[in-house]
PALUMMAR-554560 format. One line per field, with one value per residue (C-alpha): z, y, x; residue number from 0; residue in three letters. Coordinates in nm, 4 decimals, padded with zeros to 6 digits. Layout:
z Z  ...
y Y  ...
x X  ...
i NUM  ...
aa Ala  ...
***
This chain:
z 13.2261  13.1199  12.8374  12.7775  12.4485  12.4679  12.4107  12.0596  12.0391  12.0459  11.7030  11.6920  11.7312  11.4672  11.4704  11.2126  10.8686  10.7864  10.7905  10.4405  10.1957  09.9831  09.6604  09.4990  09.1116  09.0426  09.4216  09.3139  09.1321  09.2764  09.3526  09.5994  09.7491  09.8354  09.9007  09.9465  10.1603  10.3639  10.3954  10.5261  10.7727  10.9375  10.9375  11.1088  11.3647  11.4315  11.4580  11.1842  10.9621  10.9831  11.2947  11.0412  10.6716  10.4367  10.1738  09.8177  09.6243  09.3192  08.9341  08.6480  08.7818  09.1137  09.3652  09.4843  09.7962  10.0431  10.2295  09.9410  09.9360  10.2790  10.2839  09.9805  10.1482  10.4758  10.2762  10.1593  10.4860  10.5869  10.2945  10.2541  10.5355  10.8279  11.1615  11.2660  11.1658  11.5639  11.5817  11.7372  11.4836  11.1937  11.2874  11.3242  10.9869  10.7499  10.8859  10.6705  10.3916  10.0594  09.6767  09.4001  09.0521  08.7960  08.4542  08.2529  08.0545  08.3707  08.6780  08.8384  09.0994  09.1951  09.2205  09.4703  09.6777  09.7502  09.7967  10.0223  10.2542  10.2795  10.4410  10.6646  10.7799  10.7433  10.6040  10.7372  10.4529  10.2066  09.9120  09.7567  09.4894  09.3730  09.0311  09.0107  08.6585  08.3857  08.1730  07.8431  08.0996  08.2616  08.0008  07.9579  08.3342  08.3985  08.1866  08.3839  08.6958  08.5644  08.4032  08.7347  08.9248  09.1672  09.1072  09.2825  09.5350  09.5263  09.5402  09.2981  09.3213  08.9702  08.9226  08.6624  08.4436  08.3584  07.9681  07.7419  07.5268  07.5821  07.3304  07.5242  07.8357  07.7511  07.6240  07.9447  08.1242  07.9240  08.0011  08.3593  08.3257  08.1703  08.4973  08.7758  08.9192  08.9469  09.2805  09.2855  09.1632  09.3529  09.0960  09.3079  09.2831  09.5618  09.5773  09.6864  10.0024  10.1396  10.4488  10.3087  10.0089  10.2301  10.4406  10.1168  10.2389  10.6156  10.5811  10.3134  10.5177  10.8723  10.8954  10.8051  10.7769  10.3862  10.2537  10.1952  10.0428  09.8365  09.5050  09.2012  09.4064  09.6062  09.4816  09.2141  09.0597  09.1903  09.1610  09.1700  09.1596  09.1665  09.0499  09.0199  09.1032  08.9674  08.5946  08.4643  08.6120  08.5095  08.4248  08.0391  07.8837  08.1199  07.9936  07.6753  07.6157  07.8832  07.9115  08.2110  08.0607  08.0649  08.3881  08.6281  08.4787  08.3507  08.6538  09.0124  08.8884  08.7252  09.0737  09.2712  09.1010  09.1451  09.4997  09.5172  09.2921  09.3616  09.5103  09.8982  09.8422  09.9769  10.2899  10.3116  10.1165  09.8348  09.6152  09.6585  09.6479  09.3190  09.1927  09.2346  09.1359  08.8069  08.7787  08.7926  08.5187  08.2863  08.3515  08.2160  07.8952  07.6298  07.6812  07.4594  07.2439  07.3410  07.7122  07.7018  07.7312  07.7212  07.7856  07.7475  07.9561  07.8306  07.8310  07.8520  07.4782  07.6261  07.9032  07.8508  07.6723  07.5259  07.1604  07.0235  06.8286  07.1046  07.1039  07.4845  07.7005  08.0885  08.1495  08.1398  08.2354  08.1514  08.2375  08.2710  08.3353  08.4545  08.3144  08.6583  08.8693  09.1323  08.9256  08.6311  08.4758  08.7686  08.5843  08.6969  08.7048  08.6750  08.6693  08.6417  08.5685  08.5678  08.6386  08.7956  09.0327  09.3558  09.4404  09.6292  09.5908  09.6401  09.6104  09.6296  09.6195  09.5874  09.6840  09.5304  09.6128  09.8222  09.6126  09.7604  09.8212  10.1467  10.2268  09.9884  09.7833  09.9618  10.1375  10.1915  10.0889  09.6984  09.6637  09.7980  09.4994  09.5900  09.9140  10.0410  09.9733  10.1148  10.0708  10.1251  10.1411  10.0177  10.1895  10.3616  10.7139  10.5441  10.6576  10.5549  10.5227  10.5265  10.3539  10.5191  10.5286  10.8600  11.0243  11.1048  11.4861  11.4781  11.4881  11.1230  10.9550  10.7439  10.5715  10.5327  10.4586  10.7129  10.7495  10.9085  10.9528  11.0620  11.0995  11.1586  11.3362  11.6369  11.6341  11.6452  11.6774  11.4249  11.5356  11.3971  11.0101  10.7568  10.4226  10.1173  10.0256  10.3561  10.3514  10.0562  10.1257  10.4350  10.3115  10.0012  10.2866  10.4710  10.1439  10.1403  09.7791  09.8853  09.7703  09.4222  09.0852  08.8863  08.5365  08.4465  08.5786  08.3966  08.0576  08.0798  08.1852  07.8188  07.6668  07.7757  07.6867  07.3843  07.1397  07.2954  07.2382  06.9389  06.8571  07.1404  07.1974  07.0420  07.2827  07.3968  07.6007  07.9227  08.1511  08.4304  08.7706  08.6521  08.6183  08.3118  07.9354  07.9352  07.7810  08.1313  08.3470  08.1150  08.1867  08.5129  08.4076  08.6275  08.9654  08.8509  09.0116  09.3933  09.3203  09.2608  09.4113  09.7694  09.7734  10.1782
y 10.6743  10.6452  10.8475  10.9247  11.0031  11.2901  11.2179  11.2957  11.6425  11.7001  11.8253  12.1609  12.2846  12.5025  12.6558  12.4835  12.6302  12.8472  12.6872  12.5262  12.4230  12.1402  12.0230  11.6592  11.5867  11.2868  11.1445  10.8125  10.7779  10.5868  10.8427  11.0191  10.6516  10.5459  10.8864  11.1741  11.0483  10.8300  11.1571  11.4259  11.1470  11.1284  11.5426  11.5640  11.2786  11.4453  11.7596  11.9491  12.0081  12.3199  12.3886  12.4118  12.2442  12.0769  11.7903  11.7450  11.5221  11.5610  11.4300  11.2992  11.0301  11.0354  10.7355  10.7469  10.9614  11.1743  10.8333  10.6178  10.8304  10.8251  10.4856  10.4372  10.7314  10.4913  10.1432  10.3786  10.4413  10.0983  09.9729  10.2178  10.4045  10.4294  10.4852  10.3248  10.4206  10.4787  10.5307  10.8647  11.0384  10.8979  11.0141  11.3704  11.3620  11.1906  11.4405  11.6663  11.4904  11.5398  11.4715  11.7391  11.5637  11.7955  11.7819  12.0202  12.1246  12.1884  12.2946  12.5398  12.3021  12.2252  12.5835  12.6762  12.3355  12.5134  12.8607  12.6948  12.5211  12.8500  13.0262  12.7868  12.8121  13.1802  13.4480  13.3255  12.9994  12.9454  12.7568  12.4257  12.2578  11.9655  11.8153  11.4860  11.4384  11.2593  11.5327  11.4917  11.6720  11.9174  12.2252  12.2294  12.1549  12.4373  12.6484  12.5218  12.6551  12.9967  13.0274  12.9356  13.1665  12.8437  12.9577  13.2874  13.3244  12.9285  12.7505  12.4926  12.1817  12.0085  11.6817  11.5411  11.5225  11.9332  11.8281  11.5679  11.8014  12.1747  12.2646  12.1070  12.2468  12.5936  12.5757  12.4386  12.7470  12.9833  12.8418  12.8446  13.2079  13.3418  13.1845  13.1844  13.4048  13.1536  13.1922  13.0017  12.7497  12.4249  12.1746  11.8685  11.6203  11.4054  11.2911  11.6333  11.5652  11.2869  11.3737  11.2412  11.4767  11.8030  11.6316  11.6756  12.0360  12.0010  11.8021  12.0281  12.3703  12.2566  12.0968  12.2167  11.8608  11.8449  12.1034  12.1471  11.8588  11.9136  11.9966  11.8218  11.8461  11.5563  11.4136  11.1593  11.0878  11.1276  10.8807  10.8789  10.5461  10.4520  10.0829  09.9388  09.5550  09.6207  09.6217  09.8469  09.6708  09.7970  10.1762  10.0823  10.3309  10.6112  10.4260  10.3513  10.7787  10.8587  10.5906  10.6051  10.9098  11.1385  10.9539  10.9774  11.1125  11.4643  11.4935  11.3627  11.2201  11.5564  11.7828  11.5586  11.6430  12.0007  11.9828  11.8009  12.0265  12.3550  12.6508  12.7383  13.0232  13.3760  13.2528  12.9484  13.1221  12.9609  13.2581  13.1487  12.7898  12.8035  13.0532  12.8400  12.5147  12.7120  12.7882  12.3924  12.3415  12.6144  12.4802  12.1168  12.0393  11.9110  11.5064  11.2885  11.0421  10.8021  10.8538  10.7124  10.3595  10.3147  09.9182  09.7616  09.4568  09.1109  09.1007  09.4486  09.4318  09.1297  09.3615  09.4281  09.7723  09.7908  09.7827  09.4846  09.7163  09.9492  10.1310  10.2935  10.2463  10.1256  10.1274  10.4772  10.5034  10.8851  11.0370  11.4096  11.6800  12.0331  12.3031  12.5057  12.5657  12.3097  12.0348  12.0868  11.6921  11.5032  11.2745  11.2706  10.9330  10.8879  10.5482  10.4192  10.0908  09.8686  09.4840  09.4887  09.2820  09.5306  09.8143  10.1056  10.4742  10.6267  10.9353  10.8096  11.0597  10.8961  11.0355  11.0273  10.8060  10.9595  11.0708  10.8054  10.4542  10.3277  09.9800  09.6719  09.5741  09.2377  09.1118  09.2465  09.6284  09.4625  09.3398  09.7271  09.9165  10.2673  10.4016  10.6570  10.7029  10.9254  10.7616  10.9118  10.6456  10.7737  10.5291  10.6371  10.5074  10.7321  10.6575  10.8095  10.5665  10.6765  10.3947  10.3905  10.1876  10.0714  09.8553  09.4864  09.4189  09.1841  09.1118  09.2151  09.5503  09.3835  09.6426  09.6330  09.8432  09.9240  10.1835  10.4599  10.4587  10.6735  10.5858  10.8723  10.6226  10.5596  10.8786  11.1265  10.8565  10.8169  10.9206  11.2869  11.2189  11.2780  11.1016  11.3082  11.3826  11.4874  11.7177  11.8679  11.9136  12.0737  12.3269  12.4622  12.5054  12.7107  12.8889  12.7715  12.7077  12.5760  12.2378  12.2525  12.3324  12.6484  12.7052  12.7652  12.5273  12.2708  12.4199  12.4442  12.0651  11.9796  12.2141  11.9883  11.6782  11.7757  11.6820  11.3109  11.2410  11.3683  11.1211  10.8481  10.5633  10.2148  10.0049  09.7353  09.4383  09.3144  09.0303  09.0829  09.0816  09.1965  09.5458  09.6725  09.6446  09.5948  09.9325  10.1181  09.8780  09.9609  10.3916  10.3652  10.2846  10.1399  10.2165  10.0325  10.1383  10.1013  09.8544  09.5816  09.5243  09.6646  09.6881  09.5114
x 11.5717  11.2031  11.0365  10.6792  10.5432  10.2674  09.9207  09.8304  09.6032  09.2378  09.0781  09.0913  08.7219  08.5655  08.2822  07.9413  07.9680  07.6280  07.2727  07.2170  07.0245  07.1946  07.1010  07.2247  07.1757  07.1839  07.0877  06.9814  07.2898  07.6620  07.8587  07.5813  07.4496  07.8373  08.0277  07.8104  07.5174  07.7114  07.9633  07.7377  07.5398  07.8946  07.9138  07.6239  07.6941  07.9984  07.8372  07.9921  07.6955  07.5132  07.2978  07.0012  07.0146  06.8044  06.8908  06.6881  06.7769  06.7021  06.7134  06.5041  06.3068  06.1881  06.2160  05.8342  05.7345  05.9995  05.9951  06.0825  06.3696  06.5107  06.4820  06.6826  06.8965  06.9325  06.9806  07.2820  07.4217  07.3725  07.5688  07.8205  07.8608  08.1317  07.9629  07.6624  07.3089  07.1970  06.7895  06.7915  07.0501  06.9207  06.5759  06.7123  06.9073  06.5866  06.3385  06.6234  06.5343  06.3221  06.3458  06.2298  06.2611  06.4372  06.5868  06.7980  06.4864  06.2465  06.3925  06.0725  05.9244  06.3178  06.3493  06.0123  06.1048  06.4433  06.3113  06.0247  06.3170  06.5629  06.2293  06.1988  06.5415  06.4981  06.7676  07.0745  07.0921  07.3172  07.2410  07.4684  07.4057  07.6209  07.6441  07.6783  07.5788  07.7254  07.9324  07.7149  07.4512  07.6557  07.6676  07.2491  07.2241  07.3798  07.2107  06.8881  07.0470  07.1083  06.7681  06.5245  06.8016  06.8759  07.2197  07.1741  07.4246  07.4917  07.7471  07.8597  07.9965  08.1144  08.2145  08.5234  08.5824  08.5772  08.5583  08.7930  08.9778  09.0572  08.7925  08.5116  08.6948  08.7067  08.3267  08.2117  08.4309  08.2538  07.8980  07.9738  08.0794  07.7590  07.5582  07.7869  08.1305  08.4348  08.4450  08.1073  08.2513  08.4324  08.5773  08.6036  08.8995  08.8446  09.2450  09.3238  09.0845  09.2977  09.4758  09.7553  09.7422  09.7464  10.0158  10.2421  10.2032  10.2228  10.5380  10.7375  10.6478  10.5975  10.9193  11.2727  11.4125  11.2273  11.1787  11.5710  11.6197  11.3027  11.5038  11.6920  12.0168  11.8943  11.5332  11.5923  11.2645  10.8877  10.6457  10.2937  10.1225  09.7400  09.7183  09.3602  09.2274  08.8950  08.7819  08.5502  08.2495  07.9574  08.1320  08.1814  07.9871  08.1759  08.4873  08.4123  08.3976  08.6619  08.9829  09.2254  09.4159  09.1271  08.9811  09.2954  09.5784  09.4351  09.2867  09.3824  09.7262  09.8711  09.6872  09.8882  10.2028  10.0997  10.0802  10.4421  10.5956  10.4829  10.7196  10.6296  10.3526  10.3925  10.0955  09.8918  09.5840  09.3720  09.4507  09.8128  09.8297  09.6450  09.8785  10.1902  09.9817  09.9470  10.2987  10.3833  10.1030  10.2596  10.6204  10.5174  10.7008  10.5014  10.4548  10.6573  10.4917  10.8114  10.7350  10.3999  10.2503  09.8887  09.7766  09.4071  09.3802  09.3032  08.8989  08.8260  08.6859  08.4286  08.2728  07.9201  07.9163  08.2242  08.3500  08.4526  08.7278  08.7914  09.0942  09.0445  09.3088  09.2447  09.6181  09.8477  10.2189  10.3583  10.6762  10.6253  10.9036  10.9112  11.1123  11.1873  11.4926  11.3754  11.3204  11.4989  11.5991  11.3788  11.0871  10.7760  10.6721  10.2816  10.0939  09.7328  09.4844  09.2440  09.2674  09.6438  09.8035  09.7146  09.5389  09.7336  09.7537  10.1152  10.3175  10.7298  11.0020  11.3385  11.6790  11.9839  12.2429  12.5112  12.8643  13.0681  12.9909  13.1542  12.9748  12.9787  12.6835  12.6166  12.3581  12.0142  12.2081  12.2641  11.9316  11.7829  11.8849  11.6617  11.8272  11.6086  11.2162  11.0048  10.6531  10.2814  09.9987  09.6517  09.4487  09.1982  09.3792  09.7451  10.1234  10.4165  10.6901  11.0676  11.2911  11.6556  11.9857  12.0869  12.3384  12.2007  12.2272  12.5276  12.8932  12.9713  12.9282  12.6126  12.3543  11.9956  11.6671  11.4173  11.1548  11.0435  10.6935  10.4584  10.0615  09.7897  09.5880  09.8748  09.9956  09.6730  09.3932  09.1603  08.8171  08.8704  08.9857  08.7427  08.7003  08.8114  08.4499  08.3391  08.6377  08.6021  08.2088  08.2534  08.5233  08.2559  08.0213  08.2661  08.3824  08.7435  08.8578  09.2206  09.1520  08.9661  09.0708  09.0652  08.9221  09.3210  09.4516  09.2068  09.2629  09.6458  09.5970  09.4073  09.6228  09.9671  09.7528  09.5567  09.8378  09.8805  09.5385  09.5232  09.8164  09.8548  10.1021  10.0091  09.7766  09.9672  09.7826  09.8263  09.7595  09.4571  09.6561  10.0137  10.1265  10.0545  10.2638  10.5979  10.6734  10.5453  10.7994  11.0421  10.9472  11.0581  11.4682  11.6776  11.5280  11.1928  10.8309  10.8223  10.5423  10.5543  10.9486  10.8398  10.5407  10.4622
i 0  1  2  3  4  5  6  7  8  9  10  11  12  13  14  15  16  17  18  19  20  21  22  23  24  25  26  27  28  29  30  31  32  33  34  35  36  37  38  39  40  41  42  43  44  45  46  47  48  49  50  51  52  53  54  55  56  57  58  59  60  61  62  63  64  65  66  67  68  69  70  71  72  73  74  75  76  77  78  79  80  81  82  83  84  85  86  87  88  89  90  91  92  93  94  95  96  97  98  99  100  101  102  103  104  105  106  107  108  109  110  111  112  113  114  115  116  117  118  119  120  121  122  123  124  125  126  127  128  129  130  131  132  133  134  135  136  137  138  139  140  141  142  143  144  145  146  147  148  149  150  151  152  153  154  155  156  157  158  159  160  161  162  163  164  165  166  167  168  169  170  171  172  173  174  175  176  177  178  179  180  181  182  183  184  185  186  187  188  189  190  191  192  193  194  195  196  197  198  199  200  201  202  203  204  205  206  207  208  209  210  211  212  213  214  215  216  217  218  219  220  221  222  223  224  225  226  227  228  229  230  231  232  233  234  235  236  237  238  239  240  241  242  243  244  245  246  247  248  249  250  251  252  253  254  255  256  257  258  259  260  261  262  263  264  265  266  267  268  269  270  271  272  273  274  275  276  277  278  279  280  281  282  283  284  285  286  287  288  289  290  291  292  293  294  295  296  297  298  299  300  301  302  303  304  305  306  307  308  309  310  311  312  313  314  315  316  317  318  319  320  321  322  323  324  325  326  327  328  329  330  331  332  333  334  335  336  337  338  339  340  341  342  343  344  345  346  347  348  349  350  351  352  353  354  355  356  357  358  359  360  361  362  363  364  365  366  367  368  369  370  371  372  373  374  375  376  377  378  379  380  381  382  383  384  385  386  387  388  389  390  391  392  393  394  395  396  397  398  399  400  401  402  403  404  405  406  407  408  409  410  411  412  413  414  415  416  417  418  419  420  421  422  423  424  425  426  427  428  429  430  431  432  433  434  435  436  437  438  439  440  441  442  443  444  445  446  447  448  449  450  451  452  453  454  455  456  457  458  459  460  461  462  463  464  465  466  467  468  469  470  471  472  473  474  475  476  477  478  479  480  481  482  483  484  485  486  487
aa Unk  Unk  Unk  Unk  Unk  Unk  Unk  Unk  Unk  Unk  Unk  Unk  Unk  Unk  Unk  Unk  Unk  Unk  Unk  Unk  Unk  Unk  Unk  Unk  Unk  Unk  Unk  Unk  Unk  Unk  Unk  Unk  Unk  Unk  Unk  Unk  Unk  Unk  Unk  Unk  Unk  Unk  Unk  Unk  Unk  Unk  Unk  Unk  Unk  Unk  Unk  Unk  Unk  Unk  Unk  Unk  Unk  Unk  Unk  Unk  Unk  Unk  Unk  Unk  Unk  Unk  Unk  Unk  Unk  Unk  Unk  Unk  Unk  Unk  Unk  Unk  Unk  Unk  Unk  Unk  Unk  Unk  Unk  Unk  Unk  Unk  Unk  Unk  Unk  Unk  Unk  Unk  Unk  Unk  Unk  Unk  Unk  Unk  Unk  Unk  Unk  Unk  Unk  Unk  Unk  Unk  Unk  Unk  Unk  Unk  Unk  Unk  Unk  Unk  Unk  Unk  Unk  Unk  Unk  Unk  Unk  Unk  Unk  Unk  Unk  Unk  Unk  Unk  Unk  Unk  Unk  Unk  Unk  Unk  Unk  Unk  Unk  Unk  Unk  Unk  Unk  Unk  Unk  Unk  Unk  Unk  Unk  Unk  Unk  Unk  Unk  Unk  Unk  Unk  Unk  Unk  Unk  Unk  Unk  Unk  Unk  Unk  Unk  Unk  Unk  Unk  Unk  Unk  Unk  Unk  Unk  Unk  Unk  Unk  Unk  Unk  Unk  Unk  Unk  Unk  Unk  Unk  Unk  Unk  Unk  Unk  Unk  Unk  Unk  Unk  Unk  Unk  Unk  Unk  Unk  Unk  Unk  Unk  Unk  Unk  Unk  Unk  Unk  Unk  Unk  Unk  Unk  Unk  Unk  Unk  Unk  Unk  Unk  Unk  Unk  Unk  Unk  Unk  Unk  Unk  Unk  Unk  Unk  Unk  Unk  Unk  Unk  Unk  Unk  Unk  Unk  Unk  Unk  Unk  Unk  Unk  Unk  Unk  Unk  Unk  Unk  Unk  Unk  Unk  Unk  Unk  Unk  Unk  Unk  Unk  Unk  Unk  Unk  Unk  Unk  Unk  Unk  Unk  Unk  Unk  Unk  Unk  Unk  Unk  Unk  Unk  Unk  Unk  Unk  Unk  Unk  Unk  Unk  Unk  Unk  Unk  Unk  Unk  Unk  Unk  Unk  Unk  Unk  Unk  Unk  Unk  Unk  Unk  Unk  Unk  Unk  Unk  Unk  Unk  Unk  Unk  Unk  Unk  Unk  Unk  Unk  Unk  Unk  Unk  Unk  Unk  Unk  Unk  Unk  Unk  Unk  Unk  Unk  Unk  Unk  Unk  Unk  Unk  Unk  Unk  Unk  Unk  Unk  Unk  Unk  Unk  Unk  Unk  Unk  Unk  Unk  Unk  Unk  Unk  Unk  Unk  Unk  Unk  Unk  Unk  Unk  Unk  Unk  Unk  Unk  Unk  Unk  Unk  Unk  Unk  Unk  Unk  Unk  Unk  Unk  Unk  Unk  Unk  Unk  Unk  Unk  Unk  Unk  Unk  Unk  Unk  Unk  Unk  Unk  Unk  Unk  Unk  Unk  Unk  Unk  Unk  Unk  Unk  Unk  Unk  Unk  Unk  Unk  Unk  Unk  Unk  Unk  Unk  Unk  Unk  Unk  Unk  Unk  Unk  Unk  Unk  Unk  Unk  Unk  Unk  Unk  Unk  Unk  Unk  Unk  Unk  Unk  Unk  Unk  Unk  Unk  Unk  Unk  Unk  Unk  Unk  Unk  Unk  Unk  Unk  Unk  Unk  Unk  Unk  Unk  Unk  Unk  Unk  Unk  Unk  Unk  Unk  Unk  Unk  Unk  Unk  Unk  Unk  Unk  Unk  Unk  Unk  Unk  Unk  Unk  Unk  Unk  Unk  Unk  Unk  Unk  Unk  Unk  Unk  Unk  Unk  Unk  Unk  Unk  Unk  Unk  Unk  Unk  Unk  Unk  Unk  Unk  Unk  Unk  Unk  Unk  Unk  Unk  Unk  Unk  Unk  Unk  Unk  Unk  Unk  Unk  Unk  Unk  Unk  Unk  Unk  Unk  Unk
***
C-alpha cells in the first residue's frame, strides 16, 4: 500500500494593514541597518506593506541629502538583507524614502515632514513611530513626541530594555502615560516574534497530545537556553551599563517562560494572553541568591570600553520557580552568555521518567540519561525535536535514543515565514498587541529581580568557548543542561 503525504498549505492571505507613515529613530543606527530596513524591504516585496506608506528616518545627525540616505538604506539591504535587492522593487521602495534629522530637544521640522507625507497619502494614514534609541534617551525623547503632538494617534514602538531597576521602570511608565494611552504602546521583544515562540502556543492548544501532559505530574524541569559565541564586540558601553541579567534574562528569557507556563486563556485575544502571562509573572517566587551564577569571561575586562575593575556579568544561569497548581516544585531553568562554546537558542521540556523501569541501563539507553524532551529551536529556520527511546533494529532487545523531528522548512516550505522583526512590525501596523509586553508585566519583572541586583551572586570567571562557571553546570543537578551533552 502506498501513502502520500499532503502538500503543505498556502499562506493564508490577509488583507495590507492601513497606508502608513513610519518613523525610525535612530535610522543610521545597528539595529535599523541589520533588522528593521532589511525587514520592511522584504514586507513590501512580499506585498504585505501598506498599499501607500512613507519611511523617515530620522535622528540627530543627518546622513547628507534623501539620497545619501537610501543609499546607505540599500548598502543595508545588500549587507543584511534576505531576498535580493531586484532593480524594479527597490526603485519602488527608495522613492518611499526620506530622512528628517531630530533630537529630543527639537522635534518641529520632524513633525511638518510627517504631517507633509500623511497629506500626501491623504486621510486614511496611520502614523508609526519606532524608537530605536539608546534608553538614556528614551524618557526626554518621549517627551519630544508628546510636545510637537507627533504622538497623536501614533503608534509606538519601544525598544529594551523598558528601564534597569523597577524604579527607573515605573518612571519611564509614568512618562509614557502623560503622552500616550497604553494601548499606543508596543514594547518589542523580538524572541516572542519567532515562529517558534508562538508555536509554544500552537502546539499546547492545537493539539490534545500536550497539553495533558503539560503539568508537574509529568514535566520534569524546563529549560530555556540562549548560549552566545560572540563577545561584546564593539557593544561595551551598552554592556558596561546593562550585563546579561538585565540584557536577556529580565527580558526575552523570563517572556519566554511566560509563554510556556501560562494557563490556556479563556480565547486567543491579546487582552487574554497578557492576562495569564501576568498571572505567571505574579506567581514567580522571589529568586534565590543560592540559585544564581553570574560568570564574566576571561578578557572581557580588556575590551575596548570596558572597566578594568568591572564587576558586570556577561554570563547568567538562574533557576526560577512558580508557585501555581501546574507547576508547583518544577525549576525553571534559564541560561545566557557571551563567548561560549556554541551559539543556539532553545526551549527543552523534559519528562519524567516512567514509575517502573523495565529495560537495563546498557548500551546507548545508560549513556541517555533524559528520556523524553520536547525541544523548540528559535532559529530563524525552527524545529521541534521530540527525544524518544526505541528498540535498535536487531536480534537483541538493545535500547537507544532517537528523535522526532520536525522542520518548518520540509513540512510548510519556507518562502512564507517572516523574521521576528518583520512579524512583530507588521502586527503594530495591524494593531494586534498579542505579542508585546505590558507596562505590568515589565514592572512585576524588576520587581522579582530588583532584590538580586541589589545583592548578586559572586562573579566567577570562565574560559572563552566553554559553557560558562562551574556553579551554572552544577544548577542544572543531575539531568545537566541539554547543551552541551546533546547538543547535534
Amino acid at each position: 500500500m502506498s501513502t502520500t503525504v499532503a502538500p503543505a498549505p498556502a499562506a493564508r492571505k490577509t488583507p495590507p494593514p492601513q497606508d502608513h507613515v513610519i518613523v525610525i529613530f535612530g535610522a543610521t543606527g545597528d539595529l535599523a541597518k541589520r533588522k528593521l530596513f532589511p525587514g520592511l524591504f522584504h514586507l513590501f516585496a512580499a506585498g504585505l506593506m501598506p498599499e501607500d506608506f512613507r519611511i523617515i528616518g530620522s535622528g540627530r545627525h543627518a546622513p547628507g541629502s534623501d539620497d545619501d540616505f537610501r543609499e546607505l538604506v540599500h548598502d543595508a539591504l545588500t549587507e543584511f538583507g534576505r531576498r535580493e535587492v531586484r532593480d524594479d522593487t527597490w526603485e519602488e521602495f527608495s522613492k518611499r524614502l526620506s530622512f528628517t534629522a531630530s533630537s529630543a530637544n527639537d522635534g518641529a521640522e520632524l513633525a511638518d515632514a510627517v504631517r507633509r507625507a500623511e497629506d500626501s497619502i491623504g486621510h486614511t494614514a496611520r502614523r508609526l513611530l519606532y524608537l530605536s534609541v539608546p534608553p538614556s534617551a528614551m524618557q526626554s525623547m518621549v517627551r519630544m513626541l508628546g510636545t510637537t503632538g507627533l504622538v497623536a494617534g501614533a503608534r509606538l514602538i519601544m525598544e529594551k530594555p523598558f528601564g534597569t531597576d523597577l524604579a527607573s521602570a515605573r518612571e519611564l511608565n509614568s512618562v509614557l502615560s502623560e503622552v500616550v494611552d497604553e494601548d499606543q504602546i508596543f514594547r518589542i521583544d523580538h524572541f516572542l516574534g519567532k515562529e517558534a515562540a508562538q508555536n509554544i502556543l500552537a502546539f499546547r492548544f492545537a493539539n490534545g497530545l500536550f497539553e495533558p501532559a503539560w503539568n508537574r505530574n509529568h514535566i520534569s524541569h524546563v529549560q530555556i537556553d540562549v548560549p552566545e559565541t560572540l563577545t561584546v564586540e564593539g557593544r561595551a558601553n551598552f554592556y558596561e551599563g546593562t550585563g546579561a541579567f538585565r540584557d536577556m534574562v529580565v527580558t526575552h528569557l523570563f517572556q519566554l517562560l511566560g509563554f510556556v507556563a501560562l494557563e490556556p486563556p479563556v480565547r486567543l485575544t491579546p487582552k487574554a494572553l497578557h492576562d495569564e502571562k501576568a498571572k505567571v509573572f505574579d506567581a514567580m517566587r522571589p529568586l534565590r541568591r543560592d540559585k544564581v551564577a553570574f560568570g564574566q569571561y576571561d578578557g572581557y575586562r580588556d575590551e575596548d570600553g570596558v572597566d578594568p575593575r568591572s564587576r558586570v556579568e556577561t554570563f547568567a544561569a538562574i533557576e526560577v520557580k512558580l508557585d501555581t497548581w501546574r507547576w508547583e516544585g518544577v525549576p525553571f531553568l534559564l541560561r545566557t552568555g557571551k563567548a561560549m562554546a556554541e551559539g543556539r537558542r532553545s526551549i527543552t521540556i523534559g519528562f519524567k521518567e516512567p514509575p517502573l523501569r523495565m529495560f537495563a541501563d546498557e548500551g546507548d539507553f545508560a549513556r541517555c540519561q533524559r528520556p523524553n524532551e520536547l525541544v523548540f529551536d528559535l532559529a530563524d529556520t525552527p524545529q521541534i525535536t521530540v527525544d524518544v527511546r526505541a528498540k535498535v533494529p536487531g536480534p537483541a532487545m538493545e535500547l537507544g535514543a532517537a528523535p522526532l523531528r520536525l522542520n518548518f522548512a520540509d513540512a510548510f516550505g519556507d518562502s512564507n515565514g517572516l523574521e521576528a522583526y518583520e512579524r512583530l512590525v507588521l502586527d503594530v501596523m495591524r494593531g494586534d498587541h498579542t505579542l508585546f509586553t505590558r507596562s505590568d508585566e515589565i514592572e512585576r519583572l524588576w520587581e522579582v529581580s530588583d532584590p538580586l541586583l541589589q545583592n548578586p551572586p559572586e562573579i566567577q570567571k570562565y574560559p572563552r568557548g566553554s559553557w560558562g562557571p562551574d556553579a551554572a553546570l552544577e544548577l542544572a543537578g543531575r539531568r545537566g543542561w541539554r547543551l552541551p551533552e546533546r547538543s547535534k
